[in-house]
TORMI-532845 format. One record per atom (N, C-alpha, C): residue number from 1; x, y, z; chain; residue in three letters. Coordinates in nm, 3 decimals. Layout:
<sites>
  num       px       py       pz  cadena  residuo
  NUM        X        Y        Z       A      Ala
...
</sites>
This chain:
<sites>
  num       px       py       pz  cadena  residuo
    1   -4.233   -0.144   -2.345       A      Unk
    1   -4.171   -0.223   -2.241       A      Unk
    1   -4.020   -0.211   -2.255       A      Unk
    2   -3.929   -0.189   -2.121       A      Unk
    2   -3.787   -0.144   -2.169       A      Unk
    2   -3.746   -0.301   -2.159       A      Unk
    3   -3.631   -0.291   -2.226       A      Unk
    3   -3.548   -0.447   -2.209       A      Unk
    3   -3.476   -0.487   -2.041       A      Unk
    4   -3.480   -0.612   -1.996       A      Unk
    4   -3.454   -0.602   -1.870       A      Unk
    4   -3.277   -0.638   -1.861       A      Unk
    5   -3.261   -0.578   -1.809       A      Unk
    5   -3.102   -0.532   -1.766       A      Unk
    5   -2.998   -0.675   -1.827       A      Unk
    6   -2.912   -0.696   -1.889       A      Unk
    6   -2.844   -0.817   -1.829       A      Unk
    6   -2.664   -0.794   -1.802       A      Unk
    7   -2.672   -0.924   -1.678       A      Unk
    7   -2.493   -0.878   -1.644       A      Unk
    7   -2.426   -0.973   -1.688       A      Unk
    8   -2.307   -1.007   -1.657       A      Unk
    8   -2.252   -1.088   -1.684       A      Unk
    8   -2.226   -1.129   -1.620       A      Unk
    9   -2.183   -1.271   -1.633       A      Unk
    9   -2.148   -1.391   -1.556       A      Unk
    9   -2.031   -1.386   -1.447       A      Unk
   10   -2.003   -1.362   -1.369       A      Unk
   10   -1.831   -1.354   -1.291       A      Unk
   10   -1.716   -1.447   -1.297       A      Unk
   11   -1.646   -1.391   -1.365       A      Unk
   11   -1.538   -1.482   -1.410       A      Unk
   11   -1.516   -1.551   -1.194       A      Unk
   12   -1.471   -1.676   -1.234       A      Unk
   12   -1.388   -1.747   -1.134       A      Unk
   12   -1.268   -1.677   -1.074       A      Unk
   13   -1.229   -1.682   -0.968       A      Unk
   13   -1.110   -1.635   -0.914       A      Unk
   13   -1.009   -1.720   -0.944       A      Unk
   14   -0.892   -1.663   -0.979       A      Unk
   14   -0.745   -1.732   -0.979       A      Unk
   14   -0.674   -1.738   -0.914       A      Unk
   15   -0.637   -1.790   -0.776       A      Unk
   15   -0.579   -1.760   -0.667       A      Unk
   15   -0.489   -1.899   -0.654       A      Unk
   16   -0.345   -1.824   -0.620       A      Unk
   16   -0.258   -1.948   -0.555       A      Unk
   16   -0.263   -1.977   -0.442       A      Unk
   17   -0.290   -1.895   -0.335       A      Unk
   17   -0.274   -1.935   -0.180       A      Unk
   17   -0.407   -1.845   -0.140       A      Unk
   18   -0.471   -1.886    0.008       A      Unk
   18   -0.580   -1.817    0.073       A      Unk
   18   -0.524   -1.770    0.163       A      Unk
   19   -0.543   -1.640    0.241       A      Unk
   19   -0.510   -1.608    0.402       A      Unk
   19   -0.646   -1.598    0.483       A      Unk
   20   -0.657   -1.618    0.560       A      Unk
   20   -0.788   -1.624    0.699       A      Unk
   20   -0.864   -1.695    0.607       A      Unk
   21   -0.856   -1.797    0.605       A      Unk
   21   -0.963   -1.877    0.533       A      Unk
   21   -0.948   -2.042    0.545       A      Unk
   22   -1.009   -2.105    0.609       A      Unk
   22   -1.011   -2.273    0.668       A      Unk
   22   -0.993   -2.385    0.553       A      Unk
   23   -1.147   -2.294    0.434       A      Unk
   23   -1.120   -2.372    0.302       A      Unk
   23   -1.112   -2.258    0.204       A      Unk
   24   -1.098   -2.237    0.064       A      Unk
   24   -1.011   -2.218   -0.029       A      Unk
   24   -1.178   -2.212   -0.099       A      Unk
   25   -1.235   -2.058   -0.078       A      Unk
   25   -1.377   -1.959   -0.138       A      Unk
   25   -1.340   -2.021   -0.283       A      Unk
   26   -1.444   -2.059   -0.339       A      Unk
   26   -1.445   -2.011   -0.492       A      Unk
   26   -1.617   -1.961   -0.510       A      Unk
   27   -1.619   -1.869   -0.639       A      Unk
   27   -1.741   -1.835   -0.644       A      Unk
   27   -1.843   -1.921   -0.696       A      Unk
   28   -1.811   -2.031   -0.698       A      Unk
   28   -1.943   -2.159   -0.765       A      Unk
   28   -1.985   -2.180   -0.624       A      Unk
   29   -1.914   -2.197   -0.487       A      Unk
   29   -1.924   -2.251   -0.356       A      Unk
   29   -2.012   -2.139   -0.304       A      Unk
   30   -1.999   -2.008   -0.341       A      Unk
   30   -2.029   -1.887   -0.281       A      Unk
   30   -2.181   -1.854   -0.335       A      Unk
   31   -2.232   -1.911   -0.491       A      Unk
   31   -2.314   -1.900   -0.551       A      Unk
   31   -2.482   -1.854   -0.420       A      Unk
   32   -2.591   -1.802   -0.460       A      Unk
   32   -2.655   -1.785   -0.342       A      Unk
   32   -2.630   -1.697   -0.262       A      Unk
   33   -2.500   -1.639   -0.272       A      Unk
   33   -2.453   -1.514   -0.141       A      Unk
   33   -2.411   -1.390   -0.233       A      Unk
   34   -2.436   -1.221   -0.181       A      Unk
   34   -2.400   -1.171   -0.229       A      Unk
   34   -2.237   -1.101   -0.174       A      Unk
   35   -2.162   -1.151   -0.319       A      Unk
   35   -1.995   -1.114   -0.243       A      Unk
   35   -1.939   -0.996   -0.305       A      Unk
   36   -1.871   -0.929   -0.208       A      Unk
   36   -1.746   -0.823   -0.202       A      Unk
   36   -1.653   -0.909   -0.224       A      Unk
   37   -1.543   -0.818   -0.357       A      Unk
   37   -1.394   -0.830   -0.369       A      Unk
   37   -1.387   -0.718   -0.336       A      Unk
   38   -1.274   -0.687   -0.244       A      Unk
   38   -1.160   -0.602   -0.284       A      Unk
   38   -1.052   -0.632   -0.311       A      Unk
   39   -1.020   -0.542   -0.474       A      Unk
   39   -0.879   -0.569   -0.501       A      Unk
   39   -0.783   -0.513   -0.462       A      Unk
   40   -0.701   -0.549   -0.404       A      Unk
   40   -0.552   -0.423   -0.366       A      Unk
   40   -0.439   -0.455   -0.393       A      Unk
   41   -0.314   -0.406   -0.328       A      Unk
   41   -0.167   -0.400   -0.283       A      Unk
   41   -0.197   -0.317   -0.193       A      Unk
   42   -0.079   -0.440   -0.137       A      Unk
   42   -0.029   -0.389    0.031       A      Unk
   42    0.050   -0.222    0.010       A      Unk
   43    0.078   -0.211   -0.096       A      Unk
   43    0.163   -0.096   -0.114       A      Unk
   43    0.131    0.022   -0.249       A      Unk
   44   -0.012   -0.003   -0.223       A      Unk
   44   -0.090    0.086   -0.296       A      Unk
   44   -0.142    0.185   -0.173       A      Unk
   45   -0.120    0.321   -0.223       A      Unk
   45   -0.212    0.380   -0.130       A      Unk
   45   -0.338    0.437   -0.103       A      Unk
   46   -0.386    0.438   -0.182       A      Unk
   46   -0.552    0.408   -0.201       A      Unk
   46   -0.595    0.365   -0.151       A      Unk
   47   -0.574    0.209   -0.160       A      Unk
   47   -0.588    0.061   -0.110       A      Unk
   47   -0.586    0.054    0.042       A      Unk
   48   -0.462    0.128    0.106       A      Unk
   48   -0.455    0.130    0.239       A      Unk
   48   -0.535    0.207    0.296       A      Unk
   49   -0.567    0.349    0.222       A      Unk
   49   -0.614    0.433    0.337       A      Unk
   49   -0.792    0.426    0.280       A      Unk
   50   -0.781    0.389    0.170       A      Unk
   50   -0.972    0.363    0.143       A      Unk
   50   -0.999    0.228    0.087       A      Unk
   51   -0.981    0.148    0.005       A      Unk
   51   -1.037    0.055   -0.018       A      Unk
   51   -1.041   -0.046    0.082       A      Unk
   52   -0.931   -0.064    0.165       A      Unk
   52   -0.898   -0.188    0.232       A      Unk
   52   -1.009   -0.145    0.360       A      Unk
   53   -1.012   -0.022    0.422       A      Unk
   53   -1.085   -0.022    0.511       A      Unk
   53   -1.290    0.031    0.468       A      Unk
   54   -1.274   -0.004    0.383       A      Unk
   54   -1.427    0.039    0.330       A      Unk
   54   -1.480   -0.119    0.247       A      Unk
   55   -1.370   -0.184    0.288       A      Unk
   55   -1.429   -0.357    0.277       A      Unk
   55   -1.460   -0.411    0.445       A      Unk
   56   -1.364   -0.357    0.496       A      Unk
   56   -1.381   -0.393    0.644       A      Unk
   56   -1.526   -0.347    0.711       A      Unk
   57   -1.593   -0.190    0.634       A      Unk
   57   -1.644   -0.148    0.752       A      Unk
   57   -1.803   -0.213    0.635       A      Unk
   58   -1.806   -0.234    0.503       A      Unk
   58   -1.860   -0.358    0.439       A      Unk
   58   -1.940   -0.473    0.544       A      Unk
   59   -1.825   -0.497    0.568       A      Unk
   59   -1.800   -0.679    0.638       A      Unk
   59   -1.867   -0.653    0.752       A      Unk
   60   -1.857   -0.547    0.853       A      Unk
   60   -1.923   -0.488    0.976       A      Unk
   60   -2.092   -0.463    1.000       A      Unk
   61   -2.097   -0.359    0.888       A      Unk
   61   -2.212   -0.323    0.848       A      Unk
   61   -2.320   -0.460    0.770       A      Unk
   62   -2.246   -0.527    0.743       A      Unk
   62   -2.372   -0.604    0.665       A      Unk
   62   -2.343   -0.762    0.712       A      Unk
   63   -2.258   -0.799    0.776       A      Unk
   63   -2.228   -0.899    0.819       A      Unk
   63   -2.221   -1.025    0.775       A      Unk
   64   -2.351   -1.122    0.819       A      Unk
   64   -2.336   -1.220    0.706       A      Unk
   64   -2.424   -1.194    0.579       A      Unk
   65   -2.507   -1.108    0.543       A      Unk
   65   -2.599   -1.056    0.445       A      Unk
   65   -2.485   -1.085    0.363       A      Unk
   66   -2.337   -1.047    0.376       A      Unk
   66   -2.268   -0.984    0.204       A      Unk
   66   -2.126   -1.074    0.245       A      Unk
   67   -2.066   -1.147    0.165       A      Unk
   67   -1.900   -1.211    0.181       A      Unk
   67   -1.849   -1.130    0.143       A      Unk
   68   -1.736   -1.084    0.197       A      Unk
   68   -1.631   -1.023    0.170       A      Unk
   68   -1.521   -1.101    0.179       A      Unk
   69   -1.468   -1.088    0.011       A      Unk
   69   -1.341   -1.184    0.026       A      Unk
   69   -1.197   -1.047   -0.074       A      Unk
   70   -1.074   -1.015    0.001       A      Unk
   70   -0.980   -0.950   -0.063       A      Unk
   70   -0.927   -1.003   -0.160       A      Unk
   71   -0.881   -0.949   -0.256       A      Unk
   71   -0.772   -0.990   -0.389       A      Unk
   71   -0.629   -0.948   -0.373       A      Unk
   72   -0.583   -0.998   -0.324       A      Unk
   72   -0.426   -0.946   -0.344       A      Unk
   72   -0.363   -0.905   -0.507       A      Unk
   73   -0.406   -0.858   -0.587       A      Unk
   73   -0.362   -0.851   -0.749       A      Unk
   73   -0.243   -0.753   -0.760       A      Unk
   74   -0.175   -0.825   -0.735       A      Unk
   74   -0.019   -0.803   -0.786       A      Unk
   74    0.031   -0.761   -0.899       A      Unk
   75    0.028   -0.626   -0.941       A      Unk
   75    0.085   -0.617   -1.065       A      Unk
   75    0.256   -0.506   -1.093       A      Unk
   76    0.285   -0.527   -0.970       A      Unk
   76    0.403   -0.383   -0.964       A      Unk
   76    0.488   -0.424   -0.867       A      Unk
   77    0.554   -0.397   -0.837       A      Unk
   77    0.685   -0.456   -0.688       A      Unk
   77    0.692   -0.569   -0.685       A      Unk
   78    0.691   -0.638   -0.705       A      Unk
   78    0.651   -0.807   -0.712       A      Unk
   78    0.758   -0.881   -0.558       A      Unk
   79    0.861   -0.808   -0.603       A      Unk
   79    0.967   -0.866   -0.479       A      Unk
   79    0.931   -0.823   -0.378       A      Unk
   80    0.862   -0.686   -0.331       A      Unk
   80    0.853   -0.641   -0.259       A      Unk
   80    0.707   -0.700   -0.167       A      Unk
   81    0.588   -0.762   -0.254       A      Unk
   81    0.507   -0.763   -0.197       A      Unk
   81    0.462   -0.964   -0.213       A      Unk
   82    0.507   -1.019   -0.132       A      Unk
   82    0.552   -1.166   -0.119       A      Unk
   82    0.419   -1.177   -0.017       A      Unk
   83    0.370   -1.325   -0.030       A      Unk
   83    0.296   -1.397    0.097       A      Unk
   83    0.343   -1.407    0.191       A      Unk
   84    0.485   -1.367    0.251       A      Unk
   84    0.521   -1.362    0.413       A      Unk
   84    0.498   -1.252    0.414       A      Unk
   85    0.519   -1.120    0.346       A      Unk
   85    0.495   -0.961    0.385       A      Unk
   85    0.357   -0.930    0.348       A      Unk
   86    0.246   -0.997    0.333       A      Unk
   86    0.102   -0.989    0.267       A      Unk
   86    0.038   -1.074    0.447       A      Unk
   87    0.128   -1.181    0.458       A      Unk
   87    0.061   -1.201    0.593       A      Unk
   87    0.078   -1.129    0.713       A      Unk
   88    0.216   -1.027    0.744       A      Unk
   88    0.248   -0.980    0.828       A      Unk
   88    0.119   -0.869    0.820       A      Unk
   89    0.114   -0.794    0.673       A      Unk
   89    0.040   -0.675    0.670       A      Unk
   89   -0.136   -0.690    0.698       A      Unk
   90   -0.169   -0.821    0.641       A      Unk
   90   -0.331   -0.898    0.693       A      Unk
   90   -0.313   -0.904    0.863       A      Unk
   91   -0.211   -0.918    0.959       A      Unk
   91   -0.257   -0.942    1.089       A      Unk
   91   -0.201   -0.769    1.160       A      Unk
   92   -0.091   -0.689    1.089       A      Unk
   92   -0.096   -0.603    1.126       A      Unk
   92   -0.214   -0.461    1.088       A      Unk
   93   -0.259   -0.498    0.953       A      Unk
   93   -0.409   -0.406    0.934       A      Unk
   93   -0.537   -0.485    0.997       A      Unk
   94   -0.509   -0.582    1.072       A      Unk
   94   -0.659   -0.654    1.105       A      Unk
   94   -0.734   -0.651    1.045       A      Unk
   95   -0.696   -0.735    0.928       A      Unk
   95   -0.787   -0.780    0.787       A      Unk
   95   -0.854   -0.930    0.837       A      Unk
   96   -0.951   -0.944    0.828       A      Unk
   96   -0.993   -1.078    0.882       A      Unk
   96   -1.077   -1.147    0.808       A      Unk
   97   -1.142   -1.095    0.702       A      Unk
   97   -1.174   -1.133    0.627       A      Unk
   97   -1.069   -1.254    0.489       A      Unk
   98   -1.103   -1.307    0.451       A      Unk
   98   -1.051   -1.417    0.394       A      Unk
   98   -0.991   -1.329    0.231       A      Unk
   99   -0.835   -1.333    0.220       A      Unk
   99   -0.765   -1.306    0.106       A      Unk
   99   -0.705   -1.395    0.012       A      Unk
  100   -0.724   -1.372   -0.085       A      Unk
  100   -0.631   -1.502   -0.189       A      Unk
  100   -0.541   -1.383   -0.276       A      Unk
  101   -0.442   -1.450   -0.261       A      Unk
  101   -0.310   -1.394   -0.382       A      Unk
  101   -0.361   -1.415   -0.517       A      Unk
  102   -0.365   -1.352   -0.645       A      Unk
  102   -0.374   -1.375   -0.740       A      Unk
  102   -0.292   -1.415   -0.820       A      Unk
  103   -0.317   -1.507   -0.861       A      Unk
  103   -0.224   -1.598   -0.962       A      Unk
  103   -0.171   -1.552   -1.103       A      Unk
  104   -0.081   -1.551   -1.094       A      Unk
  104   -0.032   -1.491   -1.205       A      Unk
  104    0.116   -1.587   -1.378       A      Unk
  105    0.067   -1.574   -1.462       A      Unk
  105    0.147   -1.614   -1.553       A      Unk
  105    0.273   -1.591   -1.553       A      Unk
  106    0.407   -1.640   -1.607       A      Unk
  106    0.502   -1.590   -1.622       A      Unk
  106    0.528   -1.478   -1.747       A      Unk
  107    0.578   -1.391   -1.772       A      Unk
  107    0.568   -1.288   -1.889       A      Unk
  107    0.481   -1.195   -1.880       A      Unk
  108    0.335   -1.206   -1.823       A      Unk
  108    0.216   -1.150   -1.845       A      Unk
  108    0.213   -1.025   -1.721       A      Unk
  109    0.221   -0.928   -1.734       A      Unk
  109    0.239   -0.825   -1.625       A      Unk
  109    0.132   -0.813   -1.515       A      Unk
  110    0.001   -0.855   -1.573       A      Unk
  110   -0.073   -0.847   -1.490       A      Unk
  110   -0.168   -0.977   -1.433       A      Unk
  111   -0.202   -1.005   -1.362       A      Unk
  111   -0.266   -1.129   -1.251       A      Unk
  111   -0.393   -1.174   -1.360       A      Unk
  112   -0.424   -1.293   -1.352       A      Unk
  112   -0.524   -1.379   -1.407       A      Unk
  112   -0.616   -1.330   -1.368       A      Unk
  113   -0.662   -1.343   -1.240       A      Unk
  113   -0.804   -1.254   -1.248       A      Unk
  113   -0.824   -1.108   -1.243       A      Unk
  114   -0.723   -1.054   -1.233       A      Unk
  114   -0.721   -0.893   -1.258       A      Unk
  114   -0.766   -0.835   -1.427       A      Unk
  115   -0.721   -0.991   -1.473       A      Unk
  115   -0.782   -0.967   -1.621       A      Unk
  115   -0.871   -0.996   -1.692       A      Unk
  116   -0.928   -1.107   -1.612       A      Unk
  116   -1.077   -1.161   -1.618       A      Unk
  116   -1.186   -1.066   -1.600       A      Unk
  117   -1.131   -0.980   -1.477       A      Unk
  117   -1.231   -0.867   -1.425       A      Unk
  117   -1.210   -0.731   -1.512       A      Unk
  118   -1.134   -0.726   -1.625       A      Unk
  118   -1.037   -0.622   -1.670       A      Unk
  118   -1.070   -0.509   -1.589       A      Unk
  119   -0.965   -0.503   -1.462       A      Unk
  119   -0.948   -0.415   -1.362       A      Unk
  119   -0.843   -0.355   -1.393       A      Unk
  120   -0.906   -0.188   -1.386       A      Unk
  120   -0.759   -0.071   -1.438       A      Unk
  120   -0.696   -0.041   -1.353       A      Unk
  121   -0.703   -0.117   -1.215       A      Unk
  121   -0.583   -0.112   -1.101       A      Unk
  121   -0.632   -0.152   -0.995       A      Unk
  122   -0.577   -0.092   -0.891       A      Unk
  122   -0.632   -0.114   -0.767       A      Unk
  122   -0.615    0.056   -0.680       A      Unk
  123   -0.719    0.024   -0.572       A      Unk
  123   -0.833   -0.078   -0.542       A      Unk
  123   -0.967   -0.057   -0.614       A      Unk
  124   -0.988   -0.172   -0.656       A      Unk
  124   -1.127   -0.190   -0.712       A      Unk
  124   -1.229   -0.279   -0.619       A      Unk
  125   -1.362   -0.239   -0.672       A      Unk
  125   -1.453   -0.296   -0.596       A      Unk
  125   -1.534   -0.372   -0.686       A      Unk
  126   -1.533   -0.517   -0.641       A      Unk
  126   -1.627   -0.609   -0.673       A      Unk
  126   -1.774   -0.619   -0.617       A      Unk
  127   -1.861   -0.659   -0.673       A      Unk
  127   -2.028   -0.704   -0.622       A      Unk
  127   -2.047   -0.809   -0.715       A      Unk
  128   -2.092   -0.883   -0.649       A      Unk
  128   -2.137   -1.026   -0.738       A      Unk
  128   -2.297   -1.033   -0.687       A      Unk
  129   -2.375   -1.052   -0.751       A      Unk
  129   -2.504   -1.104   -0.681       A      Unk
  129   -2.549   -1.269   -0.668       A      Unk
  130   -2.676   -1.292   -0.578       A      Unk
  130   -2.698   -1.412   -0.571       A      Unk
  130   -2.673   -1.518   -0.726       A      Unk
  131   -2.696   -1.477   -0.836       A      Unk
  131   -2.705   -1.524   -0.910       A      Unk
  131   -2.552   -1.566   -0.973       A      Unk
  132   -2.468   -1.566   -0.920       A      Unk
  132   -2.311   -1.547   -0.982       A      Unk
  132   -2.275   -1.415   -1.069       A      Unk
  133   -2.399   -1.292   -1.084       A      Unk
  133   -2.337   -1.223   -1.210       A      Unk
  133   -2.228   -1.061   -1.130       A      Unk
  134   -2.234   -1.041   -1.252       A      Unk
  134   -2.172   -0.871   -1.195       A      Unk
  134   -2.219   -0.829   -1.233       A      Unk
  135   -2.205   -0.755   -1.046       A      Unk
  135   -2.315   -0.622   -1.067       A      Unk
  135   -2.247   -0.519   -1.057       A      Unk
  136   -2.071   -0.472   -1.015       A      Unk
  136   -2.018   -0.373   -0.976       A      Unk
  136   -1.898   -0.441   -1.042       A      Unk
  137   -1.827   -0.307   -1.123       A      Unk
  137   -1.732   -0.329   -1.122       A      Unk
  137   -1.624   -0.188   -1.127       A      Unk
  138   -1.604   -0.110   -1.050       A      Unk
  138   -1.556   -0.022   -1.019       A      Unk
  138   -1.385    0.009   -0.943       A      Unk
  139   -1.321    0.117   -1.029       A      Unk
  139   -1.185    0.129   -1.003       A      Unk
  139   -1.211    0.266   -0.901       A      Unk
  140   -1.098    0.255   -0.802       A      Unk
  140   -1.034    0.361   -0.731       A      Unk
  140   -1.157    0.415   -0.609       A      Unk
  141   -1.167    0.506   -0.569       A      Unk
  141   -1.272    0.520   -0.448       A      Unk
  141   -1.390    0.571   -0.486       A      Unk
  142   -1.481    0.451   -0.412       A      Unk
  142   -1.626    0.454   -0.431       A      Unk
  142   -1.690    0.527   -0.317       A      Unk
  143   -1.812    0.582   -0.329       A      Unk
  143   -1.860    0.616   -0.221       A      Unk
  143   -1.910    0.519   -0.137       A      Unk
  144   -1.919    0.538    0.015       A      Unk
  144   -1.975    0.438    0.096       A      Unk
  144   -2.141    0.445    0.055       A      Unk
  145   -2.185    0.551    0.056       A      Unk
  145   -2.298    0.569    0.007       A      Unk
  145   -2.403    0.462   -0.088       A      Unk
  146   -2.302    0.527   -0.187       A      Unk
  146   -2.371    0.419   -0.305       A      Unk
  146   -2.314    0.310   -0.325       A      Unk
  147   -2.174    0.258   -0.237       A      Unk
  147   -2.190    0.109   -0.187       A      Unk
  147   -2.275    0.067   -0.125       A      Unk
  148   -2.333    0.103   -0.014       A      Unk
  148   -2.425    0.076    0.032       A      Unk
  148   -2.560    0.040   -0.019       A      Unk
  149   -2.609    0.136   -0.117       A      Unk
  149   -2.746    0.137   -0.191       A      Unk
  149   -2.728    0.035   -0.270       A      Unk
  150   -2.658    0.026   -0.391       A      Unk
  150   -2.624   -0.123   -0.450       A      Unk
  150   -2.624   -0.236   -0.348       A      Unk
  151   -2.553   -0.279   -0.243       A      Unk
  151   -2.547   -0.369   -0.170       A      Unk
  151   -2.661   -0.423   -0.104       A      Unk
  152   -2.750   -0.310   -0.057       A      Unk
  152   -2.908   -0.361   -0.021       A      Unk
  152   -2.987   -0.369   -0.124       A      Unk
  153   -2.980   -0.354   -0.213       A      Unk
  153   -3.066   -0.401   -0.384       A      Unk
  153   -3.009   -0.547   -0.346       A      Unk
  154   -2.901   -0.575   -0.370       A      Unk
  154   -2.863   -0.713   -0.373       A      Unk
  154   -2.887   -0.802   -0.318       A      Unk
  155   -2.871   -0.756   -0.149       A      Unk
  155   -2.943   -0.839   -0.037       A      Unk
  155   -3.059   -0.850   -0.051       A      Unk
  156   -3.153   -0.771   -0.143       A      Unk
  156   -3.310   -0.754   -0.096       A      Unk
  156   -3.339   -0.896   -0.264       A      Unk
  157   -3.214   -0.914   -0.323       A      Unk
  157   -3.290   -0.976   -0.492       A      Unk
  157   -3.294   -1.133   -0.406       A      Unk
  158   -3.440   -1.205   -0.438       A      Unk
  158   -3.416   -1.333   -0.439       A      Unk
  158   -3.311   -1.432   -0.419       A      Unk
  159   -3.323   -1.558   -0.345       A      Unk
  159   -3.251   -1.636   -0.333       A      Unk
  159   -3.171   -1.721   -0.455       A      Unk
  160   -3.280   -1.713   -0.590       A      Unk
  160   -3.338   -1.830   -0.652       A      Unk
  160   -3.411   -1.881   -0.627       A      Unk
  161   -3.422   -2.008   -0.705       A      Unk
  161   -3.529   -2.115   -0.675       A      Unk
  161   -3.628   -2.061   -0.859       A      Unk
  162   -3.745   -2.071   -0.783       A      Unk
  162   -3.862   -2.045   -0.889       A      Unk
  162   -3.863   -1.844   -0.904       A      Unk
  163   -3.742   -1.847   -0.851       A      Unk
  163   -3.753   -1.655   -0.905       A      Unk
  163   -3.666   -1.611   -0.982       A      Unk
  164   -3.597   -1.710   -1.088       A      Unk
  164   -3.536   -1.712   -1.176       A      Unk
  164   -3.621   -1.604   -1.284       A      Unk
  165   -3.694   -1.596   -1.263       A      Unk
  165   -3.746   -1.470   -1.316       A      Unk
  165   -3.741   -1.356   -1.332       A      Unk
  166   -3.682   -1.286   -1.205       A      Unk
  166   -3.734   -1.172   -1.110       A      Unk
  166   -3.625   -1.106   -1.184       A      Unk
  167   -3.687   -0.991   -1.218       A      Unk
  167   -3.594   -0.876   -1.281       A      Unk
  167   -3.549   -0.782   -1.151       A      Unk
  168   -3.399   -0.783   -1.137       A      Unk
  168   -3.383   -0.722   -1.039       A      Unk
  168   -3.393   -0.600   -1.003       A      Unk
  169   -3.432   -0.483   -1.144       A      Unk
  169   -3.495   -0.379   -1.085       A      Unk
  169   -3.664   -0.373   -1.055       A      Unk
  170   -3.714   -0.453   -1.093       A      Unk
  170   -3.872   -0.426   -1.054       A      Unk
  170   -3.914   -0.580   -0.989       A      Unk
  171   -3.850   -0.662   -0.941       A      Unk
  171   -3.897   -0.757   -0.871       A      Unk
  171   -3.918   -0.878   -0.950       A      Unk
  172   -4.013   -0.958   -0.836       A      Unk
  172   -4.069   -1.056   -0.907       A      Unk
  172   -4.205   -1.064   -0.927       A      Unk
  173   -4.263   -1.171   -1.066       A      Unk
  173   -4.388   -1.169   -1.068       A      Unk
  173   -4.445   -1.256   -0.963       A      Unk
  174   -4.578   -1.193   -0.901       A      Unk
  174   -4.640   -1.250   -0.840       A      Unk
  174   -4.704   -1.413   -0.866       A      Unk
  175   -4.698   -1.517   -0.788       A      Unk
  175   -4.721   -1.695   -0.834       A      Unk
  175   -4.908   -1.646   -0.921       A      Unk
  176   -4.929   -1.748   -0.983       A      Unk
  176   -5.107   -1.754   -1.030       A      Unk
  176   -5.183   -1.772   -0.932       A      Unk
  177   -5.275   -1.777   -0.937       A      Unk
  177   -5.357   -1.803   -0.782       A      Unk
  177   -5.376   -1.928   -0.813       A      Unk
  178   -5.394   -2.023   -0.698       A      Unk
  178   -5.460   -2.180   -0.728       A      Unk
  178   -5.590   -2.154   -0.733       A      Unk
  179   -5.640   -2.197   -0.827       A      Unk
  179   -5.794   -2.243   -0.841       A      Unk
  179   -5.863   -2.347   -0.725       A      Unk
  180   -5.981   -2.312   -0.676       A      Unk
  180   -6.030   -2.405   -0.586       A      Unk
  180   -6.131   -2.465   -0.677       A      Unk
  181   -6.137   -2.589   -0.600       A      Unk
  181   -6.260   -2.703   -0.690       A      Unk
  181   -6.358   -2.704   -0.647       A      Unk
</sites>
């Protein structure tokens, strides 16, 4: 019998401010849903010409099945890339999905949750599953492909409840039968 997979838990997000967002995502609230991060800079180019739009077409394709929420993780230009020029660039890339700035220490070069996730830059791609854990944690460009294939494993794993069981590569066990009297 092989051992059944285990992930880890998803660190919390560290965010000072939200953009397109009414209330202020955290992943305990989100628990039950399977969510997309993307991490970026506005002035990464990666980020612009693939990650940022391969969260969007994410968000399209799977709709409410998957949250997609952006990371702004700031670790380079700092002056250059501010929450008034992060909002201009969210309504001029028609990002609509909900972004939080990452919060960051004084001294420490890189963002609180950029280090929680120990992310080797941007853009990276997050997957969280129903269960709060990680299931993806991947730097620089992914295929849509096998975003995709991961992402419907995820949608397809249990809600919870009594399937706290269910190994997410081979399912769940079937209930006992009730006995009749």
């Amino acid at each position: 019998m092989t051992a059944q997979p285990t992930y880890p838990a998803a660190p919390e997000l560290a965010v000072t401010r939200w953009f397109n967002a009414e209330t202020h995502p955290t992943l305990a609230d989100l628990r039950g849903e399977v969510v997309v991060i993307e991490a970026f800079q506005m002035l990464c180019p990666g980020c612009v010409s693939h990650g940022l739009p391969q969260a969007q077409r994410i968000q399209h394709a799977f709709g409410d099945d998957v949250t997609v929420l952006g990371l702004h993780a700031v670790f380079e230009h700092h002056d250059a890339m501010t929450p008034v020029a992060l909002e201009a660039f969210l309504h001029e890339y028609r990002i609509g999905f909900p972004v939080g700035v990452d919060a960051y220490e004084p001294g420490i070069p890189l963002p609180i949750t950029m280090r929680r996730y120990q992310l080797r830059g941007t853009p990276s791609l997050i997957a969280i599953d129903r269960a709060g854990r990680l299931r993806l944690n991947a730097f620089g460009q992914v295929d849509d492909l096998a975003v995709g294939a991961i992402l419907a494993r995820l949608i397809d794993e249990p809600r919870g409840g009594p399937e706290t069981d269910c190994d997410p590569e081979i399912g769940c066990p079937a209930p006992a039968p009730e006995s009749t009297p």
